[in-house]
Phi, psi and omega in degrees: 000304165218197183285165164297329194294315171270049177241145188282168193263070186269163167317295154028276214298301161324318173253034187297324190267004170288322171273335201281308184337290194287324172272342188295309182301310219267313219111315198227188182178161187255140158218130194236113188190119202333180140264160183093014182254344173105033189254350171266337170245024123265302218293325184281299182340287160317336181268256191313113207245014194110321195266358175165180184276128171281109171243137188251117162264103169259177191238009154224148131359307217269334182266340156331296225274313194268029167258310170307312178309328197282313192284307180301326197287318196298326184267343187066041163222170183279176154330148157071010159265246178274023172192118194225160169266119151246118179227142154359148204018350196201130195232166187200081163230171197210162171262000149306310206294150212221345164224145179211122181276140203224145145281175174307304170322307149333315205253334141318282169325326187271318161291357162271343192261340200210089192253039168251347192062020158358089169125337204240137182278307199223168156227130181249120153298109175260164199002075159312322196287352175282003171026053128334130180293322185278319164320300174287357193268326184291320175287328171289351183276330179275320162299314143338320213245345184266323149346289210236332166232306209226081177277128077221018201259086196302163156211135156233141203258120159246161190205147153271302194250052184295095145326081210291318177270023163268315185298311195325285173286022181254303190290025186053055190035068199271126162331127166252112189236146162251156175240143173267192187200136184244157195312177149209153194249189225221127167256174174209134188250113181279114181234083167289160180305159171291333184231165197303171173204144199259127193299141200303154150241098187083227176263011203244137109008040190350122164286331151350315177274331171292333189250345175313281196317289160348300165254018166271356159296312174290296187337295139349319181265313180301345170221011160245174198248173160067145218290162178241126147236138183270134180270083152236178205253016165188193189277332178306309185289331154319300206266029173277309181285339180289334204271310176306340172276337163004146183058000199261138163331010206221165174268124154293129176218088191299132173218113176248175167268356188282352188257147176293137182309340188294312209266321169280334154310310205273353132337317186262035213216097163334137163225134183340310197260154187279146184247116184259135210244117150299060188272143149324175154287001165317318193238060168262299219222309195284334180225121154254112211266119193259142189085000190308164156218318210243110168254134165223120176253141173281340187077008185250148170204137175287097193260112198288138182228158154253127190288080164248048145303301197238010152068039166229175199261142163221168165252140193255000000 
């Protein structure tokens, strides 16, 4: 699709001819690379040759819809030209299009409805490391489908925190390339509340602890440069705390899977004004919040478990 030359100058970028390499030989492969290095947004780039469809599998909504836009933009073109999307209610695709971003969930559905993938060169799994159902049920459907109709069928697995050599060995001892990234270094101030706080229940919240974050967030502006993101574990406690920030020097920008992409683009858009980004565990690993200087986690995030009292999935 383009050169490796016109591409940014991400961390990446270097072992880019390592994968096309590892996958040409094996078929399948591991890349394991921080975040922030450009591997959910170079690496399908760089894959796609023409020659099929590149399908990028995520595991939200909210990191599809900015990952495909974050590829178009590389291109100077909208959505849904040569790089388009499918999520759950809402598809931006062509009969241009040559990468196309699916959740996981998506990419399930399709291999069931389609287990030959008619069309499609590669499927790259991205944040492997979130152990999904539908992540592992999509992998095991590719291995299956790399078996039995389609050894030319590439698959690459990606991670920041993968267990390469485990992914390795699921994939049929698949080569594994890393890429690096280099440090900085971090200070970190432990600010716990001044008074006791009563431990989550179910889904509820101390609010104590919402307003500790809240002002340990105005601290946070007040006494470092550069934008702040904050770690909570869902959208009620954003927008408890967002609403506590009022008035603060900064653009508040609650960022979920629950907001129209217009409101989650500008989360993702460096801006002239400083900025506090209200986030999910969504931009740990899946999204790169460009301007951070300031992290303040709440230390809690809502986590899928299985009830297997009603043999059902819940949040922890």
């Amino acid at each position: 699709m383009i050169t490796d030359g016109a591409l940014p100058d991400l961390p990446i970028r270097p072992v880019l001819p390592r994968v096309r390499s590892a996958l040409a030989g094996a078929g399948a492969a591991v890349l394991v690379a921080p975040p922030g290095t450009g591997k959910t947004t170079l690496v399908p780039l760089a894959l796609a040759e023409g020659t099929g469809r590149v399908v990028v599998a995520e595991p939200r909504r909210l990191a599809a819809r900015a990952a495909a836009r974050r590829m178009a933009s590389l291109l100077g073109e909208r959505v849904g030209d040569r790089v388009g999307y499918t999520v759950r209610g809402d598809k931006q695709t062509s009969r241009r299009t040559q990468v196309e971003v699916v959740t996981t969930g998506v990419l399930v559905r399709r291999l069931q409805r389609d287990p030959e993938l008619a069309g499609t060169a590669a499927v790259i799994l991205d944040e492997c490391h979130e152990r999904h159902l539908d992540t592992d049920l999509a992998l095991a459907f590719l291995i299956e489908v790399r078996a039995a109709l389609r050894p030319d069928l590439a698959v690459l697995a990606t991670s920041a925190t993968a267990d390469a050599e485990r992914l390795s060995e699921v994939l049929g001892d698949a080569p594994v390339v890393a890429a690096e990234s280099p440090l900085f270094p971090v200070e970190v101030r432990w600010t716990p509340p001044a008074g006791p706080i009563t431990p989550p229940l179910g889904l509820r919240v101390d609010p104590k602890l919402l307003d500790h974050v809240a002002a340990t967030t105005r601290r946070a502006l007040a006494e470092s440069p550069g934008d702040v993101l904050v770690f909570l574990p869902g959208a009620r406690e954003i927008d408890r705390v967002a609403g506590q920030l009022a008035g603060v020097e900064a653009d508040v920008i609650p960022l979920h899977g629950r907001q129209p992409g217009a409101v989650q683009d500008a989360a993702l858009r460096p801006a002239p004004r400083r900025r506090v980004v209200l986030a999910t565990a969504v931009a740990e690993s899946s999204l790169t919040v460009p301007g951070v200087r300031v992290v303040v986690d709440a230390g809690l995030s809502r986590v899928p478990r299985m009830d297997h009292a009603r043999g059902l999935g819940t949040l922890a």
